[in-house]
Structure formats: C-alpha cells, structure tokens
C-alpha positions as CSV (number, residue, x, y, z in Angstrom):
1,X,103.7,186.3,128.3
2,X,101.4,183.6,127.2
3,X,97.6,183.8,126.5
4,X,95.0,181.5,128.4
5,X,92.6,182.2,126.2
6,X,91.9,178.9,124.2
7,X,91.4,179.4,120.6
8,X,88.3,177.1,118.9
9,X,88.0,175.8,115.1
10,X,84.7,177.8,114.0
11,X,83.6,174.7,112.5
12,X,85.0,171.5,114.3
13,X,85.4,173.2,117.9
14,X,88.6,171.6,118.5
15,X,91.5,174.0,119.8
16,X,93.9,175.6,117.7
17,X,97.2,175.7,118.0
18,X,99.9,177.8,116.1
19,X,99.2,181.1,114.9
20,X,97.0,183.8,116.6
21,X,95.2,184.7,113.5
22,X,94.7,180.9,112.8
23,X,90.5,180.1,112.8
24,X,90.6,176.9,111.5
25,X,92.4,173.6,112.6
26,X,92.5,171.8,108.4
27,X,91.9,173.0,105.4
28,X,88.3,170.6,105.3
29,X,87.2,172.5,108.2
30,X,88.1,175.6,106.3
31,X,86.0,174.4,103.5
32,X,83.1,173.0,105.1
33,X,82.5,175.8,106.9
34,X,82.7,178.6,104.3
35,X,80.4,175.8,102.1
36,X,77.8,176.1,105.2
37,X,77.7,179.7,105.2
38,X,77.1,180.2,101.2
39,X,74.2,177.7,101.4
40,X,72.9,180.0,103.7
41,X,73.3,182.9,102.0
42,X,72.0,182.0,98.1
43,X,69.8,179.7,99.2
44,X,67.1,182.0,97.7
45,X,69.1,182.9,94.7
46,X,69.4,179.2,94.0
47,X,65.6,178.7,94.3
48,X,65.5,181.3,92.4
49,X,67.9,180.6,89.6
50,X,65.5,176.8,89.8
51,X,62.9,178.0,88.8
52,X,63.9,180.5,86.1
53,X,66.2,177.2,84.1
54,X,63.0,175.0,84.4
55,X,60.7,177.6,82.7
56,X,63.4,178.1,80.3
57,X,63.5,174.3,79.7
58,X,59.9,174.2,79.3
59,X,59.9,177.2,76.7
60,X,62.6,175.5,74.9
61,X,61.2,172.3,74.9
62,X,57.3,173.9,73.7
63,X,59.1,175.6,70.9
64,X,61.6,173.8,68.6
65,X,61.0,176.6,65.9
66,X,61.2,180.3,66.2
67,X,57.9,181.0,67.0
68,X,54.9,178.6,68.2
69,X,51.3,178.9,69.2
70,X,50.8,176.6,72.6
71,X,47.6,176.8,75.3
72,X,48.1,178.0,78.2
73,X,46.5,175.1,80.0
74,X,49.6,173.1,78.2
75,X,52.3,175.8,79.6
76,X,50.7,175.5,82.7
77,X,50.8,171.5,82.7
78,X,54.2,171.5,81.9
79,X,55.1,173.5,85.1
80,X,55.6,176.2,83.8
81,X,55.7,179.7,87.1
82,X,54.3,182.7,85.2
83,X,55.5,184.9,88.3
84,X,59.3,184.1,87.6
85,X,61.4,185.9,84.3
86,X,64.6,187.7,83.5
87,X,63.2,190.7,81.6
88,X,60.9,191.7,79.1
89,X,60.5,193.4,75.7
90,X,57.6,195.8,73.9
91,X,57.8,195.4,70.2
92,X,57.3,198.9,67.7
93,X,53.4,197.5,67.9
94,X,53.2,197.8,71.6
95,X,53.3,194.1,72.5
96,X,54.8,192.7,75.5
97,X,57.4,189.8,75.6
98,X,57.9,188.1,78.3
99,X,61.4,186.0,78.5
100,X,63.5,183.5,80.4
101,X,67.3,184.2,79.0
102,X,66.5,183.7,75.5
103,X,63.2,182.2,75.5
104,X,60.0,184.2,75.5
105,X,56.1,184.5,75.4
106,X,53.3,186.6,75.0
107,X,50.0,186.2,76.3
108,X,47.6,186.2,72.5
109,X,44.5,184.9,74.5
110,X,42.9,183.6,77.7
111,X,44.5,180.4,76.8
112,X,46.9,181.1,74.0
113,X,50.4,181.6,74.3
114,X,53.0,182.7,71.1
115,X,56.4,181.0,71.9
116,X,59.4,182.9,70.4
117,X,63.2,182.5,70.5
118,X,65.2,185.7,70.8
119,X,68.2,186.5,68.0
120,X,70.9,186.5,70.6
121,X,73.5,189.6,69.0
C-alpha cells in the first residue's frame, strides 16, 4: 500500500522522495534552513553579545594600564551603553565595580570614571 500523501522539503518545497522520515531534499537545504531558524532564535543574544564586545573594546582601548581616570562625557563619546555588563564586584570598602568580561569601571564622579583591569585567576 502506497501513500498519496506528497512529502515537501521544509526549506526548498520540492517533493521528497526516498525515505518517510526524510524532511529535506540536499544537504544545503538541510543547512540553510537550520541557519534560518538560529538567526531567529539568538538574534537577541547576538545584539546582545554586540554590544557587550564593543564596551569591552572601548574599556580596553580607554585603559592601556591597570587602572585610569577617564570623563564620562569621553566614555560616553566613545559609544560606550552603560545599561549593558557581565557582572559586577563590591570591594572590602564598599565600592561598586562594574565590568564587561575583564574590563571594569566605577562611577568616582558626575563625570569621572576609574578604568580598571581585573587579575583574571
């Protein structure tokens, strides 16, 4: 007994032919469309992940030494997202430390940042 039902490529639409478990006609259409549906899915954590490796360049870049004083209006300039960080840190004086992956900054003034580099262990 043989099926009528016609079998479709979820990416192409062409029919399929061979096995009954088969859902794509190639190995490209196999690709293309499992590319399709992870764009669609970590498009946010790419944005994301965007943001967080630009303000990490622009720490890195700001601070060639350990630690560095910058204004804020300079951060700020630079393109730097204040909203968007990895984690943060309170010092045995109570300070907060704000970091993208290794780079970090605290807030000394209005418009005075300190630039530090964290001791990866």
């Amino acid at each position: 007994m043989t099926s009528s039902i016609t079998r479709l490529c979820l990416d192409c639409g062409r029919p399929l032919h061979g096995r009954i478990d088969k859902k794509f006609c190639d190995d490209h259409c196999r690709s293309s469309y499992n590319n399709k549906i992870k764009a669609e899915n970590n498009g946010m954590i790419k944005s994301v992940n965007l943001i967080l490796k630009r303000n990490r360049d622009i720490l890195q870049k700001l601070n060639p030494e350990e630690k560095t004083k910058v204004s804020g209006s300079k951060l700020m300039a630079s393109g730097f997202n204040l909203n968007y960080h990895t984690h943060s840190y309170v010092d045995q004086e109570g300070d907060t430390y704000t970091f993208c992956y290794e780079y970090g900054y605290r807030q000394l003034a209005p418009d005075e940042f300190l630039l530090v580099k964290s001791v990866l262990k």
